[in-house]
Steps between C-alpha positions, in 0.01 A plus 500: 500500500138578628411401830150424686389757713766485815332398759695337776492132531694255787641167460568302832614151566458267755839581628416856553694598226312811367509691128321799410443575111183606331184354427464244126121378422257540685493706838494242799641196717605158448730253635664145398807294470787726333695334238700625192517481143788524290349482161593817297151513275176301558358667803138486409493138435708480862203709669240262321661160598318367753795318668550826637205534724501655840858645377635867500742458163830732492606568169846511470527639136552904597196653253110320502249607294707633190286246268165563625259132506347318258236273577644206288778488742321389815518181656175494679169677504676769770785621697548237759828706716384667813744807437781620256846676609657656264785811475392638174189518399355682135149539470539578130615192273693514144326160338235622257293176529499505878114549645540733791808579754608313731331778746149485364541080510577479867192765635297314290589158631558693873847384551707727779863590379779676608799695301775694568643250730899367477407124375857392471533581906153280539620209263827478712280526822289189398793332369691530853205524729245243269175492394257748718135620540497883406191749447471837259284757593468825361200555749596433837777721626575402886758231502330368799174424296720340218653261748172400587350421226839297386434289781194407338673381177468077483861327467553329188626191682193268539255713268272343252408773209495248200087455529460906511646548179450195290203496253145454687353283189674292252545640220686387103778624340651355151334304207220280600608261247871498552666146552583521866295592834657629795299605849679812621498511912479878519679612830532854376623456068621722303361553164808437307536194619145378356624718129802260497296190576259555227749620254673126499119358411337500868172480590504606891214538752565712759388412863469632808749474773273258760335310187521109622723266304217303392321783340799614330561090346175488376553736251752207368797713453837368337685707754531736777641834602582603836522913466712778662330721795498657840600409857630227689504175302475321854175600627316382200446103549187515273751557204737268589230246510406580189833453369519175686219354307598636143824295578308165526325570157863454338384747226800808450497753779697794471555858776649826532589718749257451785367171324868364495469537913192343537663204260785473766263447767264282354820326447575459857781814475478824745491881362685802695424847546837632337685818667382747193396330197543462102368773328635593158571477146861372475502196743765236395406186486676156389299213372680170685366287191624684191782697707409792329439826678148754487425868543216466691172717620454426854198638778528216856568621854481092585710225396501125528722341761844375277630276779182318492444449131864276480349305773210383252616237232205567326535862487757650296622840453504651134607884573705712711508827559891604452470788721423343828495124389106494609269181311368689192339208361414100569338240346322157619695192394255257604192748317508700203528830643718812534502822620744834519507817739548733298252622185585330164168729337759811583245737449697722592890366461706280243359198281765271610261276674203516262641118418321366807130560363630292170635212768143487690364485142751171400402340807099539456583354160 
């Protein structure tokens, strides 16, 4: 295996916990939230997702870069982590369709990395110790300095990020003359999502994050989509409203990930922070309607309350997540809406899920 030029690069978490490795991407700093990722393959539509936002992703799968990027494969118009741990890293790929290395991709989007590092001994750190701000620097070498500028790394808990990577115009995706109409609230969306939308004969317009309710209803949609993203689902009341207001139109309303939060709490239901997060390939999931189970593709570090949603009678929960028994899904009984945690689009992950696309689609018809 070929490696980047070995220069010497530090990981450090808010703990103190310190690793030294060497240097991925581009030469530099940069700090967020660490979190980890179990998936085996995907990684460049993982550092393209822009639920991951102000996040420093460890990859748990042992070799990165061995299939170089494609473009087709990204999820947004850049990579949205704030850092990338990894403990092998090959800046030469075997894929002869791939567009450049993974190497190349990163200095030219300016993402900091690290390599070289033990990530089994991290993902059993988070897992006891819990999610954590960390920063990678391959620039600054006094641990003193480091520390510092940690400090300076915003808490996830109470941080809004949905309006700096959501779409500044609306924009269209799908066939303009397809039978149904859906407004798309995009809190951070990943393209796949929109691909399976207008592959079951959706027109959707895309809008921006802070668009007002009445602006999105005058486009006269049949429906609406609440989409996946960054942050804290609790600091952002202007989406909730939103949601609030798409309720009283009756018309179909359906949400992932961080749209299935901000469906709990227009719905009167709390979210957590949770102790480390979902982030993965091969979460199992059972549906509480059809009692069967799901392989599912999930990316959340918050959760909706469970006590409170069987205090609700006109809430009702649709999916749970067979690992820890966390709300994976919900749906209005009162409204025609639903919403699950974790990412039915599975871009990447298993098609298990795909189904709930074709539900949103029966409802709207």
């Amino acid at each position: 295996m070929k490696y980047p030029t070995r220069t010497a690069a530090l990981l450090m978490l808010e703990d103190g916990t310190l690793y030294r490795g060497f240097a991925l991407g581009k030469i530099g700093t940069s700090g967020g939230e660490l979190c980890f990722n179990t998936g085996m393959t995907g990684y460049q539509e993982i550092y393209t997702d822009p639920s991951y936002f102000g996040q420093i992703i460890v990859n748990t799968n042992s070799h990165i870069g061995n299939y170089g990027t494609v473009d087709e494969e990204q999820e947004s118009a850049a990579v949205t982590i704030s850092g990338m741990v990894c403990n092998a890293f090959s800046t030469i790929h075997s894929r002869n369709v791939a567009d450049a290395s993974l190497q190349s991709y990163f200095e030219k989007a300016g993402l900091v990395g690290i390599y070289g590092v033990d990530t089994r001994q991290i993902v059993q750190h988070i897992r006891s110790k819990g999610a954590m701000n960390a920063i990678i620097s391959s620039e600054i070498e006094s641990e003193a300095e480091l520390r510092e500028q940690l400090r300076q790394v915003p808490d996830m808990n109470g941080l809004e990020l949905s309006s700096q990577v959501s779409t500044k115009q609306a924009y269209f995706v799908g066939d303009e003359s397809a039978k149904h109409k859906v407004a798309v609230l995009d809190l951070g969306i990943k393209s796949s999502i929109l691909k399976n939308m207008a592959a079951r004969g959706v027109y959707c317009k895309v809008f921006p994050a802070k668009t007002p309710f009445t602006e999105m209803a005058a486009w006269n949609p049949n429906g609406y989509f609440i989409s996946n993203g960054p942050g804290d689902p609790a600091a952002m009341p202007y989406a909730v409203e939103t949601v609030k207001q798409a309720l009283e139109t009756e018309k179909p309303l359906f949400g992932i990930c961080l749209g299935h939060q901000i469906l709990a709490l227009a719905s009167g239901i709390e979210t957590y922070k949770m102790h480390h997060g979902h982030r993965g390939l091969n979460h199992p999931v059972k549906n509480l309607l059809t009692g069967k189970g799901e392989i599912t593709s999930q990316n959340h570090g918050f959760a909706v309350r469970g006590d409170m949603v069987r205090d609700f009678d006109h809430v009702e929960v649709t999916h749970m997540n067979l690992n820890d028994d966390t709300i994976e899904g919900i749906r209005r009984k009162d409204k025609p809406a639903f919403s699950v945690q974790y990412h039915p689009e599975s871009s990447p992950g298993p098609h298990d899920s795909r189904y709930l696309f074709d539900d949103f689609v029966k409802m709207m018809d």
